[in-house]
C-alpha positions as CSV (number, residue, x, y, z in Angstrom):
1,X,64.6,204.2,99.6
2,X,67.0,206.7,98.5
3,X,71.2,206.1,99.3
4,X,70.9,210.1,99.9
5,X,67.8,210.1,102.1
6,X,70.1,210.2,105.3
7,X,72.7,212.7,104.2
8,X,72.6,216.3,106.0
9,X,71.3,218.5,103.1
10,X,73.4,221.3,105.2
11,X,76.3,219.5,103.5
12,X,74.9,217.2,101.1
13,X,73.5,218.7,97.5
14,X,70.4,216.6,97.3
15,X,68.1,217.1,94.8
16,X,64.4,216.4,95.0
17,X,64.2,212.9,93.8
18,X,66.9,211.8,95.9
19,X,69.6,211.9,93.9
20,X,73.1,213.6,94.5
21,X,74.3,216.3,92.5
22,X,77.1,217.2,91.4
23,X,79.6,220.7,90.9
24,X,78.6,221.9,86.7
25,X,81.0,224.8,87.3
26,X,82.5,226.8,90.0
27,X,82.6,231.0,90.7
28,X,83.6,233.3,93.7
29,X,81.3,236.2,96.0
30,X,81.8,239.4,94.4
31,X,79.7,241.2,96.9
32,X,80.1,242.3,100.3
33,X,77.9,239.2,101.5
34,X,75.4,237.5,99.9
35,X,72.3,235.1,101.9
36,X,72.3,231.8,101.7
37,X,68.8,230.1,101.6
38,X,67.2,227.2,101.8
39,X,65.0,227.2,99.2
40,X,65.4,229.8,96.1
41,X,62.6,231.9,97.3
42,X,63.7,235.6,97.8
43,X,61.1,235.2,101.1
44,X,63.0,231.8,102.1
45,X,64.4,232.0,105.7
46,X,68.5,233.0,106.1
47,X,70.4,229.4,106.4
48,X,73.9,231.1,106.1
49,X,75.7,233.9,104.6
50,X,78.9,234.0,102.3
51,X,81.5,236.6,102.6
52,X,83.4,238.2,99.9
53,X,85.9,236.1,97.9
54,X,84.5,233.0,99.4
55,X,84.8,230.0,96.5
56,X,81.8,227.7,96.0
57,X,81.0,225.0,93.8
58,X,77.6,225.6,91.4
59,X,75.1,222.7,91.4
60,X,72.2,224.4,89.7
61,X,71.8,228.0,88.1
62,X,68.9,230.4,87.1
63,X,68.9,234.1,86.5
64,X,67.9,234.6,89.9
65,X,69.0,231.8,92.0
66,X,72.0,229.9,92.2
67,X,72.6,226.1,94.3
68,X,76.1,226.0,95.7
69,X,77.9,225.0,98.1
70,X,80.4,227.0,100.5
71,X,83.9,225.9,99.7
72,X,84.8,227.9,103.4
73,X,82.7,225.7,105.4
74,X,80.6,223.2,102.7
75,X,77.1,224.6,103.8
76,X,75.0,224.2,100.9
77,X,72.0,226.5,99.5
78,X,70.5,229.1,96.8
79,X,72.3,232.6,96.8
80,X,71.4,235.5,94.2
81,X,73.0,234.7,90.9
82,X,74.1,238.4,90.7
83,X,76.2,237.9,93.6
84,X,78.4,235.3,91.9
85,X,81.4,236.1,89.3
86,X,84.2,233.7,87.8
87,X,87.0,232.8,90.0
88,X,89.7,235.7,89.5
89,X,93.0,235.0,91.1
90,X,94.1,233.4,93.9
91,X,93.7,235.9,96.8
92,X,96.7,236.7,98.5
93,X,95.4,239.1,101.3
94,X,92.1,238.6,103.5
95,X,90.4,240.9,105.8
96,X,91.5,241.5,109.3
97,X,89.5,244.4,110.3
98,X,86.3,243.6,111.4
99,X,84.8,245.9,108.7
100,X,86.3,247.7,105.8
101,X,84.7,249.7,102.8
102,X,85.1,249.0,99.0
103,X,86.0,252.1,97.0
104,X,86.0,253.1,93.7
105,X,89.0,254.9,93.7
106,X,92.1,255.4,96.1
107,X,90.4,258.0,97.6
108,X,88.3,258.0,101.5
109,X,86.0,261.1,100.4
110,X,84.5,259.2,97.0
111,X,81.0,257.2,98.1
112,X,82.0,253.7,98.9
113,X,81.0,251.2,96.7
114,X,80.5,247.9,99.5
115,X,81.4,247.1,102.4
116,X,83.6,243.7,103.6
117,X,83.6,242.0,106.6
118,X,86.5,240.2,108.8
119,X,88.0,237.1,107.1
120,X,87.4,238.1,103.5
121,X,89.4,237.0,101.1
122,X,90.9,239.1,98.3
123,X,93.5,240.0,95.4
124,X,95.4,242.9,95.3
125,X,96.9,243.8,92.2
126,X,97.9,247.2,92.0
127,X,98.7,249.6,95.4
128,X,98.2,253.4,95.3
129,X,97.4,256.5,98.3
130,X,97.2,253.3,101.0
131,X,94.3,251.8,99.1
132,X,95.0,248.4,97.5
133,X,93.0,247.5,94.1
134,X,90.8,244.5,93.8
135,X,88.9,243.5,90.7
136,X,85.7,245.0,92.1
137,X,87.4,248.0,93.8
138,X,90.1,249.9,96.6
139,X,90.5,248.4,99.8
140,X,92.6,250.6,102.9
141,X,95.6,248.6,103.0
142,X,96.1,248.9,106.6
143,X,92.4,246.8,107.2
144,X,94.4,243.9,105.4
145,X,96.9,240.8,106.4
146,X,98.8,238.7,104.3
147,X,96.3,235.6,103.8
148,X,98.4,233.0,106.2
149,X,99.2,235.7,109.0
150,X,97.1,235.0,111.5
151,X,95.9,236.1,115.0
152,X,97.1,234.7,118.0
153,X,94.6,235.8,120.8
154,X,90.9,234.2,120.5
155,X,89.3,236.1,122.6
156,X,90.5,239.5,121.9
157,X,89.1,239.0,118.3
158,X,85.7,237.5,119.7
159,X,85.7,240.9,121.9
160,X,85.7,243.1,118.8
161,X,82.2,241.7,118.7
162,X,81.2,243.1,121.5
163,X,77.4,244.9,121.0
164,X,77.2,243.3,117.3
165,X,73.5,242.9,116.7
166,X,72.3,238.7,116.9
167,X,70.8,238.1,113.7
168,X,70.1,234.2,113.0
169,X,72.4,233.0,109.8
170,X,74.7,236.5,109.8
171,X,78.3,236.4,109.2
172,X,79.2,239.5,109.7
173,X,79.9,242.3,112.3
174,X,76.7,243.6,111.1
175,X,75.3,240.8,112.5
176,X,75.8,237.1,113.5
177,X,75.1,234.3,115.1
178,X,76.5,232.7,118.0
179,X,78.0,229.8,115.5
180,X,78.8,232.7,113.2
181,X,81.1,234.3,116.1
182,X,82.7,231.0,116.8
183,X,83.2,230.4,113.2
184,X,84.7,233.5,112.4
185,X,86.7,233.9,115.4
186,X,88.9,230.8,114.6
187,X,89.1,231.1,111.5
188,X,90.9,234.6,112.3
189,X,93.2,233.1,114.4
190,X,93.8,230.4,111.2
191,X,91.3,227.0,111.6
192,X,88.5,226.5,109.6
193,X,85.7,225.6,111.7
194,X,81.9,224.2,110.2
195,X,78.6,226.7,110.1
196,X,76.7,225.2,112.6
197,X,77.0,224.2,116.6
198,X,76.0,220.8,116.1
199,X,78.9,220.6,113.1
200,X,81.5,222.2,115.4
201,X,81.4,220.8,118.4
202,X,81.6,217.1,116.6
203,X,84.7,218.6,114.7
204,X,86.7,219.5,118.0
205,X,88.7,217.9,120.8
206,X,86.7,217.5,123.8
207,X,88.1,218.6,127.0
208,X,86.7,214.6,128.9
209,X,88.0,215.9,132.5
210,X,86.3,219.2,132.9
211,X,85.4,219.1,136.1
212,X,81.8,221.6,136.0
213,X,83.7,223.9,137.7
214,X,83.7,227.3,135.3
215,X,87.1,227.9,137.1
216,X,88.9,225.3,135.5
217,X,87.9,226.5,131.7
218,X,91.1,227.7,129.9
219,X,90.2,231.0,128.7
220,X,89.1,230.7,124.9
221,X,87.3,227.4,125.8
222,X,84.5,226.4,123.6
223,X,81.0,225.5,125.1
224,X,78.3,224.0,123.6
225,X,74.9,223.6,124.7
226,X,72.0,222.1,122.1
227,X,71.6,225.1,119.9
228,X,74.1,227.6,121.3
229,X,77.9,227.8,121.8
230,X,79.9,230.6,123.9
231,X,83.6,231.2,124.4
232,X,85.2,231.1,128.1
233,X,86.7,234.4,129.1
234,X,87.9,233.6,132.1
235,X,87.4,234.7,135.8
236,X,83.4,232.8,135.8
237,X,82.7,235.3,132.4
238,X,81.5,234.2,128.8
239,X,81.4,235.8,125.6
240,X,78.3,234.5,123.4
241,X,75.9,235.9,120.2
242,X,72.5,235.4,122.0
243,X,68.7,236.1,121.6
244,X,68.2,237.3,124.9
245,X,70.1,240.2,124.3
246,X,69.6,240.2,120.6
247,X,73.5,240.9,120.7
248,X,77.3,239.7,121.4
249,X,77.2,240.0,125.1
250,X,79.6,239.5,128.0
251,X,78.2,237.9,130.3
252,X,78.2,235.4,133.5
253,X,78.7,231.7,133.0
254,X,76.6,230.9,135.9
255,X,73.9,232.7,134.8
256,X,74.3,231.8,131.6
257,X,73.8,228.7,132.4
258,X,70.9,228.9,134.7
259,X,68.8,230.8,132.5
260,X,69.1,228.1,129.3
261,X,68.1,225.4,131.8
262,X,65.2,227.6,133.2
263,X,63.7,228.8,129.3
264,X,64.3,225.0,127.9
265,X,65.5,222.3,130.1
266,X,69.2,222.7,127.9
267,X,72.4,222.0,130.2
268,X,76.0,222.3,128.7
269,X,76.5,219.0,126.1
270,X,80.5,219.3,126.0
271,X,83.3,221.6,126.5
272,X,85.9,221.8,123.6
273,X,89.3,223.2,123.0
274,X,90.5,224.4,120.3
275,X,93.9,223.2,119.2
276,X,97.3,225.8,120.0
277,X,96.3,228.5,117.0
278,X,99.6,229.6,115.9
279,X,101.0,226.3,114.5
280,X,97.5,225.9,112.5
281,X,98.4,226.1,108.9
């Protein structure tokens, strides 16, 4: 038997005799986002995306495929090789719009070039018309924070979401997940949360006295259920990335919660509380 056959390949790099593999080089997202698969089959299902600037450690690499792993959040998987570039320098700014466009020039009218979703990362290294340069193109200034100012209010930058479309493995406000809303909501407001629910809710504090009562969640609560997290809003209400809307919704805990126990037996595994956001480094 293989030491590795245990380890999560979500966060292991296990190749397929069992062995563990290890990082041959390293390089940087140079694209808006890029999917992450399982397999390096362009028909593979989505595991994961990775967002713009995001690091990750090389494994394997082909002309089409690359194996890394996601220094943000160390999921693992095969993204397009062409998505990938050197590491250029350390960013100093990330993305704290939900969405901004990549430009060639300092100008709005010329045809954007990409476009970058909330928590990227990036280097600005020249600053002209509002527009700040990256390697790969203008930015609007104003769409960017300095990369350890953070936001203080959870649930106001989960709300932005509001009507994104759900679309399993997404990252972005094009469309995401309800771990991907989680994930990307904290991480806003400065922690670095894991990809997945399972991963997340095992990397919080639980709150050990709730009482069941939805009007004793703090407002920015975390709830998990097998499969599914949401995000107290307070006054019996929830915020959540779901399937049976196909979107972020708004929505009643009660119901909610009645209609995961009626479609599959699933009732609420934990509630967990993020630490106080602002001290976060």
């Amino acid at each position: 038997m293989s030491i590795t056959e245990n380890y999560d390949k979500r966060l292991h790099p296990i190749h397929a005799d069992g062995s563990y593999a290890k990082p041959i080089d390293t390089a940087q997202v140079v694209t808006g986002h890029t999917v992450l698969r399982g397999l390096p089959k362009k028909n593979a299902p989505i595991e994961s995306q990775l967002l713009y600037g995001e690091r990750v450690d090389i494994f394997e690499k082909s002309e089409q495929f690359t194996w890394v792993r996601n220094r943000t959040d160390g999921y693992i998987g095969y993204v397009a090789s062409n998505a990938l570039d050197k590491i250029a320098a350390p960013p100093k700014h990330r993305v704290s719009a939900l969405r901004t466009f990549l430009y060639p020039k300092p100008d709005l009218k010329t045809q954007p070039l990409d476009l970058i979703s909330l928590t990227s990362t990036v280097h600005i290294n020249e600053e002209k018309n509002g527009f700040g340069k990256t390697p790969h193109g203008w930015i609007w200034s104003a769409h960017l924070s300095p990369i350890d100012q953070y936001e203080t209010n959870l649930t106001a930058v989960a709300c932005a979401f509001l009507g994104t479309p759900y679309l399993w493995g997404g990252r972005t406000s094009i469309g995401l997940d309800c771990s991907a809303l989680v994930q990307l909501s904290l991480a806003s407001c400065g922690l670095k949360l894991p990809r997945d629910t399972d991963l997340q809710e095992n990397a919080l504090p639980e709150v050990k006295d709730w009482s069941g009562n939805e009007e004793d969640l703090m407002l920015g609560d975390l709830i998990y259920w097998p499969g599914h997290v949401a995000l107290s809003l307070g006054q019996g209400r929830l915020i959540h990335a779901n399937a049976t809307h196909m979107a972020v919704t708004a929505d009643i805990f009660e119901e909610v919660v009645s209609r995961i126990r009626n479609e599959n037996g699933g009732t609420i595994t934990s509630i967990r509380r993020s630490p106080h956001l602002p001290e976060i480094n």
